[in-house]
KOLGU-606860 format. One record per residue (C-alpha): residue in one letter; x, y negated, z. Coordinates in steps of 0.05 Angstrom, whole numbers, padded with zeros to 5 digits, always signed. Each point is the difference from the previous one (the first is absolute). Layout:
// KOLGU-606860
AXYZ/...
This chain:
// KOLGU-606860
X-00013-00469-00239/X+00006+00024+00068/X+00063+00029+00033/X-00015+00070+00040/X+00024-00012+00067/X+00029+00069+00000/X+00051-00011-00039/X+00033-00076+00016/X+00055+00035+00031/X+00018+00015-00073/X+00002-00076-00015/X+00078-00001+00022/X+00016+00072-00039/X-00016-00023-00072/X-00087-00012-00003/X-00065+00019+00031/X-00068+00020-00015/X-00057-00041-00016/X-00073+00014-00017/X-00033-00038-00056/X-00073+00008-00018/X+00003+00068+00035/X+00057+00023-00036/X+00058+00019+00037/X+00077-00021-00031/X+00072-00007+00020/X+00034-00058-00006/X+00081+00012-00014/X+00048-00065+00019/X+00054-00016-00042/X+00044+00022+00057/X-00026+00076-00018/X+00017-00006-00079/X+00067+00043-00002/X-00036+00056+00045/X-00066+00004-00041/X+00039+00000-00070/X+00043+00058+00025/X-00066+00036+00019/X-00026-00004-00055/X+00055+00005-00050/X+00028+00064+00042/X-00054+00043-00014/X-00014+00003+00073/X-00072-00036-00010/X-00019+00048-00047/X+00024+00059+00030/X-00040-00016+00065/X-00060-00016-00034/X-00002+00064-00036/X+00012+00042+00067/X-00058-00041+00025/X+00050-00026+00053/X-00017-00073-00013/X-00056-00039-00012/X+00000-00023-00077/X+00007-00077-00023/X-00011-00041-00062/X+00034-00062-00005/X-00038-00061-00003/X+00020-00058-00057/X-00043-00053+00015/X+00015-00038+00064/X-00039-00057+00006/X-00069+00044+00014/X+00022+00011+00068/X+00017-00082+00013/X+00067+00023+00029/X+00044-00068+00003/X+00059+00033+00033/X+00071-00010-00042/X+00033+00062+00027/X-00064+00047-00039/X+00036+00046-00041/X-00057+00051-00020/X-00066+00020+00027/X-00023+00076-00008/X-00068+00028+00005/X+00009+00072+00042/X-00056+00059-00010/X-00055-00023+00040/X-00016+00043+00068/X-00062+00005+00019/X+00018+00014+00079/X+00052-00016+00047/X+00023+00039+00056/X+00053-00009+00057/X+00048+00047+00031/X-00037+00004+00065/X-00059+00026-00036/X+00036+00049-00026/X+00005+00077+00012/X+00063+00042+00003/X+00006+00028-00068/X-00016-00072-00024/X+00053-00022+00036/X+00042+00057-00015/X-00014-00003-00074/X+00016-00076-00006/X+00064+00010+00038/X+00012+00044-00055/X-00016-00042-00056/X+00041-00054+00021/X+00064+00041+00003/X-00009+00025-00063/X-00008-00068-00032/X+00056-00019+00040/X+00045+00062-00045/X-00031-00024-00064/X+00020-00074+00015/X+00075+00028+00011/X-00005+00031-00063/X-00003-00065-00029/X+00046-00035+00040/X-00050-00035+00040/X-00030+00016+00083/X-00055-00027+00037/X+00008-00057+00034/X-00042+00023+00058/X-00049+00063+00016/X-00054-00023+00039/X-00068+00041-00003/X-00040-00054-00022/X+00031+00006-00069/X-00034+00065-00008/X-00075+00001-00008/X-00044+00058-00029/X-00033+00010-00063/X-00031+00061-00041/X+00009+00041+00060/X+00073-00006+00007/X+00052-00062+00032/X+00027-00050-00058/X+00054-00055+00016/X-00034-00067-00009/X+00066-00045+00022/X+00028-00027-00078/X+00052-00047+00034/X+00028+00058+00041/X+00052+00005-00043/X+00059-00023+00000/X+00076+00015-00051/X+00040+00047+00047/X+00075-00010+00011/X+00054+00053+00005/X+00012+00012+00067/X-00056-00037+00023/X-00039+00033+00057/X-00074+00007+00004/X-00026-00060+00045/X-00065+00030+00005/X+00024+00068+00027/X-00025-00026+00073/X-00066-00026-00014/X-00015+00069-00041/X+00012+00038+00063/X-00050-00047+00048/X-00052+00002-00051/X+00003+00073-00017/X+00047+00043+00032/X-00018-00027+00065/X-00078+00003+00004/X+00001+00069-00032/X+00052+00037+00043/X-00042-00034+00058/X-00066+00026-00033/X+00027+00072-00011/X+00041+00005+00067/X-00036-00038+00046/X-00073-00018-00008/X-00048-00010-00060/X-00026-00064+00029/X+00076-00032+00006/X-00013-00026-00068/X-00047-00062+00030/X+00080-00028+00026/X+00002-00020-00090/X-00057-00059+00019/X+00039-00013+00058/X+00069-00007-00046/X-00016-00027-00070/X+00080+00003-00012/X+00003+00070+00026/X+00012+00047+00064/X+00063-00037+00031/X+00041+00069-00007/X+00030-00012+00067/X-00073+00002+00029/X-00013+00065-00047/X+00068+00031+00029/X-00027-00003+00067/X-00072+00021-00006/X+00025+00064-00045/X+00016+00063+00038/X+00063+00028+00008/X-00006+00052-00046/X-00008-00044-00068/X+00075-00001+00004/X-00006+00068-00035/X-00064-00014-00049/X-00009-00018-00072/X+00065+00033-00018/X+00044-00046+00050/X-00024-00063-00038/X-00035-00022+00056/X+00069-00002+00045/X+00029-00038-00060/X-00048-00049-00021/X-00039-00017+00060/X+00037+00013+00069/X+00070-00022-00021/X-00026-00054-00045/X-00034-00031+00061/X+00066+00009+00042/X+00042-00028-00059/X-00049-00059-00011/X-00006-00016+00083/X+00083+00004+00002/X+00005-00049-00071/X-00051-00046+00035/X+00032-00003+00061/X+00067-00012-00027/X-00013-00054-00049/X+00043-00056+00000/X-00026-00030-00056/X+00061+00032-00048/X-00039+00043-00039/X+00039+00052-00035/X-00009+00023-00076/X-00026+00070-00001/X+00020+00043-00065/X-00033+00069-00017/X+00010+00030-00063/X-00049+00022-00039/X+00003+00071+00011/X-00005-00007+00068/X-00064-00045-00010/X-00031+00052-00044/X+00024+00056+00066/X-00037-00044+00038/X-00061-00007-00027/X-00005+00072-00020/X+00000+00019+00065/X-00043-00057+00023/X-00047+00042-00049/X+00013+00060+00030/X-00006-00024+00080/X-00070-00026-00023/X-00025+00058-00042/X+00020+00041+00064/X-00048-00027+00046/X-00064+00031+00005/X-00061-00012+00036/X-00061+00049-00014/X-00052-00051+00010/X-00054+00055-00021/X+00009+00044+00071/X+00010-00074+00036/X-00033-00004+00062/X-00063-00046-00017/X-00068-00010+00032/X-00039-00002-00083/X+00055+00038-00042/X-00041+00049-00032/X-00063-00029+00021/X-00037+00028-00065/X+00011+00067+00031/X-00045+00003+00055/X-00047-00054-00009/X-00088+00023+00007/X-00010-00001-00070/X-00007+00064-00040/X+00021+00001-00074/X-00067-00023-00026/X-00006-00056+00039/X+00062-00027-00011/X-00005+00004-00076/X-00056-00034+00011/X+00033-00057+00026/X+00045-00002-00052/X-00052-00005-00054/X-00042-00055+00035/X+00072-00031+00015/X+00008-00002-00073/X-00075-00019-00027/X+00008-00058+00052/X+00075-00025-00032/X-00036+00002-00064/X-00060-00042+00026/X+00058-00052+00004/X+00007-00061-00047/X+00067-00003+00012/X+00050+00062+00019/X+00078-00019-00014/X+00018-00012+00073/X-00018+00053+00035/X+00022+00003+00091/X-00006+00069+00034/X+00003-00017+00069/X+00014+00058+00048/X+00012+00039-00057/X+00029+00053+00034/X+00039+00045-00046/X-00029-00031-00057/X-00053+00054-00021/X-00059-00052-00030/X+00055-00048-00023/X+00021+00055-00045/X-00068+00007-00018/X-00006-00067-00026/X+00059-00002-00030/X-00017+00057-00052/X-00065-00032-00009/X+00021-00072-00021/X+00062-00001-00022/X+00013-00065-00017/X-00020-00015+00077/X+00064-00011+00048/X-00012+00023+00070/X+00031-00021+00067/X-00007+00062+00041/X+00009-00016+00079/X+00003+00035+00055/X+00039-00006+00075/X+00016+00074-00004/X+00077-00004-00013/X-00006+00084-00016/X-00061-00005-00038/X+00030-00059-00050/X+00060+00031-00015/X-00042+00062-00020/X-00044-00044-00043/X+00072-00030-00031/X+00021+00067-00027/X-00068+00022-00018/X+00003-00064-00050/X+00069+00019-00029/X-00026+00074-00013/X-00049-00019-00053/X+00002-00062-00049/X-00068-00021+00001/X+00003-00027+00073/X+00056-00053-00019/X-00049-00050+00008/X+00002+00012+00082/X+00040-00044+00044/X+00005+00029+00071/X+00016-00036+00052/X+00005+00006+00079/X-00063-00046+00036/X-00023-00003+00066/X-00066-00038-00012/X+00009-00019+00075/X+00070-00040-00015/X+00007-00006-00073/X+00068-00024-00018/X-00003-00072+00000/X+00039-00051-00031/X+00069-00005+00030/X+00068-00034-00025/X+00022-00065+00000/X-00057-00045+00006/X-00038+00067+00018/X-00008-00010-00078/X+00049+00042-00031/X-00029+00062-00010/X-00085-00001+00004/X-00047+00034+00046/X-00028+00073-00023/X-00074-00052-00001/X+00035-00044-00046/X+00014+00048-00044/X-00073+00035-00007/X-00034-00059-00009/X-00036-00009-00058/X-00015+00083+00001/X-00057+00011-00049/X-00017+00063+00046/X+00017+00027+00070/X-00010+00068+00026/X-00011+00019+00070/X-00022+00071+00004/X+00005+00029+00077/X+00024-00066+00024/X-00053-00032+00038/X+00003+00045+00060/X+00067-00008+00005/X-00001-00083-00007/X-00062-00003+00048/X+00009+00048+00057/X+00076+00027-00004/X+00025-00074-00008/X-00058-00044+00037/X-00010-00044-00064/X-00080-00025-00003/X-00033+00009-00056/X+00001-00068-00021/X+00067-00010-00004/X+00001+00060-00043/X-00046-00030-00050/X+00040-00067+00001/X+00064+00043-00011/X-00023+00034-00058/X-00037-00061-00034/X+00059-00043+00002/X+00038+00037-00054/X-00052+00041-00037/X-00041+00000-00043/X-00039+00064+00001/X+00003+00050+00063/X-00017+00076-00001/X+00003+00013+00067/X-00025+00063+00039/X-00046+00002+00068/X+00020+00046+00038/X-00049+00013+00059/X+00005+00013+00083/X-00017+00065-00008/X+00050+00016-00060/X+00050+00059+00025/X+00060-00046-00009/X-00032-00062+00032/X-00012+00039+00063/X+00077+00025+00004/X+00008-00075+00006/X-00059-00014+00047/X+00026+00059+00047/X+00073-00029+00011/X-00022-00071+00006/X-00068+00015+00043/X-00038-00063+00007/X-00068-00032-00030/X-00010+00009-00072/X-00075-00017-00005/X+00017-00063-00050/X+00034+00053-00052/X-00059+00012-00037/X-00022-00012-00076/X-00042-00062+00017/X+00050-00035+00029/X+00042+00014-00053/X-00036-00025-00045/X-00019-00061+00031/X+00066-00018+00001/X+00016+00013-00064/X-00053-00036-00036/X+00028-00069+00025/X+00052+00001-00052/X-00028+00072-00048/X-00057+00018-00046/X-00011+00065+00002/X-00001+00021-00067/X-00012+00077+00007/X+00016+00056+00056/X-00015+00070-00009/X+00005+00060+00059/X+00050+00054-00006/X-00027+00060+00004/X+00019+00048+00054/X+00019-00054+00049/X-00023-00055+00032/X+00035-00052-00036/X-00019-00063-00047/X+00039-00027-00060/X-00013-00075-00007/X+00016-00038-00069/X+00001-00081+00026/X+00012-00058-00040/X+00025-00065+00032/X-00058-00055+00002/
């Protein structure tokens, strides 16, 4: 039994998480009794789960499996298993958006049943099937008339925040989430915003972001250390969050006209239509070449064209589909939720050159984006190796080592010098290219690859490569 260290700030808050022979479960303390046996006797579990809100739980009877010697145990409960986790920084705008969303209206159900979450950070939402789902059990806590919501802060730095600064700013102000794992300080939000969001998202913005940073700077400041009971009926609670619902479905950001050097890359690529349903067929004969094809990682995945492809192929396949185009990952995000069979496609926000690493307390809390790939029974990297090689200065070799220390099978694609799209790159860099060639490639490759098959694609000059790792 090993504790996750992502969740020990639980610990205090009524139990953590713990893996046991690759099984994931919750523990619940006995200080977190009264709150569970209201969720569950409310209706509010069941009402979530059927919304597909929350992650589902069974209840586990038999203790002494898991070796857990700790008096204050009151219940341990196995959650639905996901196969991928994903951070708020990797995360597009409608992701974002759509999570804000969700946890809202959890937080109206919970009323419902006279209960409120404790707290509403993002990492309690995660995605699965193609859509976010709340993963936090022990988020819940009995509410009390009059009570207000504690959490109301911390929803606005971890989602009003980033997304009015995404939508009003800059795309690429969503890299301050790694830099804040508790949240845009909304003071530091206030500031950066322009003038104008005083008037946007209905007026919610005015409400629930600039005076709430004034209001918090003045109760800071003024703290005494007599801290005053605040009451708020329940109405007023329920105003509240309705218009916290409105303020958020109000911004808007139309990632799909974003300005963005590989949005809509497919459009104006050098292949014709033959040769790029070529690809995808050898793309596919090569997956099922594969002895094993459950974890599949689409690196530069762009808008997520061949992960979709694999996903309607193999089915029971999940897919990580990455790319460092903010534009083009939100446009693979609502491309998933338009058709069901591409709920097996996680897509996250990767720059292959600075992967998210592992950061928190301990630089352990959360895992690195390599972390979480490992084990990958097959990578893609179709149109990638120009990009690594020239556009980024990366060798070859450290390419090769990359790739082998988390997969095992590659499909990646050569694409040559004189390729139309590697001599965009060679014209804005200038400089000598003479080791880019197929050889070398190869070469370097072979250290840690067999090369199972490769196969030309007609019409271009390009190679697909199936590798296994030696």
């Amino acid at each position: 039994m090993q504790q996750l260290n992502s969740s020990f700030r639980d610990t205090v808050c009524g139990g953590y998480v713990f893996c046991h022979q690759d099984i994931i479960y919750r523990c619940i303390n006995k200080s977190y009794k009264a709150n569970y046996e209201h969720f569950i006797a409310s209706g509010l579990y069941d009402k979530l789960v059927a919304e597909n809100y929350i992650v589902s739980h069974c209840e586990i009877n038999e203790l002494t499996i898991f070796g857990l010697k700790d008096n204050d145990v009151y219940k341990v409960i196995k959650p639905t298993q996901l196969p991928y986790i994903s951070y708020p920084y990797e995360w597009s705008f409608n992701q974002l958006k759509d999570a804000a969303l969700l946890t809202l209206k959890i937080l109206l159900e919970s009323l419902k049943c006279d209960m409120i979450l404790k707290d509403a950070t993002a990492f309690n939402i995660q995605f699965y099937k193609g859509r976010p789902i709340f993963i936090d059990t022990l988020s819940f806590e009995k509410y009390n008339e009059g009570s207000v919501w504690q959490a109301y802060s911390q929803f606005c730095r971890h989602f009003l925040a980033p997304l009015a600064l995404i939508a009003y700013c800059d795309y690429r102000m969503y890299n301050l989430s790694i830099n804040f794992l508790d949240g845009i300080p909304l003071d530091y939000a206030s500031k950066l915003l322009p003038l104008k969001t005083i008037f946007k998202a209905g007026g919610g913005l005015l409400m629930h972001l600039h005076l709430n940073s004034k209001i918090h700077q003045k109760a800071v400041k003024e703290d005494s250390g007599n801290h005053k009971q605040l009451h708020l009926k329940k109405q007023s609670l329920l105003n509240l969050i309705e218009n916290l619902i409105n303020t958020v479905s109000n911004i808007h950001y139309n990632t799909s006209k974003g300005q963005s050097n590989w949005n809509g890359y497919y459009s104006f690529t050098n292949y014709d239509k033959e040769a790029f349903h070529t690809k995808e067929n050898l793309l596919l004969e090569f997956i099922n070449k594969c002895d094993s094809k459950y974890k599949v990682v689409d690196l530069g995945a762009n808008n997520g064209h061949f992960s979709r492809i694999v996903s309607h192929q193999y089915l029971e396949s999940i897919i990580i589909s990455s790319d460092m185009d903010y534009h083009a990952v939100d446009e693979n995000y609502k491309l998933i939720q338009s058709d069901e069979k591409y709920k097996n496609i996680y897509p996250v926000i990767t720059d292959l050159t600075n992967p998210a690493a592992s950061i928190g307390w301990a630089n352990t809390e959360r895992d690195s984006f390599i972390e979480r790939i490992k084990n990958s029974d097959i990578t893609l990297a179709l149109a990638l190796i120009h990009h690594l090689t020239i556009t980024n200065n990366v060798p070859f070799y450290k390419i090769a080592e990359f790739f082998v220390s988390f997969t095992k099978y590659l499909i990646i694609e050569w694409v040559p010098q004189d390729d139309s799209q590697t001599m965009k790159i060679i014209d804005e860099k200038l400089g000598d290219y003479s080791y880019y060639n197929i050889d070398n490639f190869e070469k370097a490759f072979l250290k840690y690859f067999s090369i199972i098959e490769k196969a030309d694609i007609i019409h271009t000059r390009r190679t697909l490569y199936l590798m296994k790792r030696k």
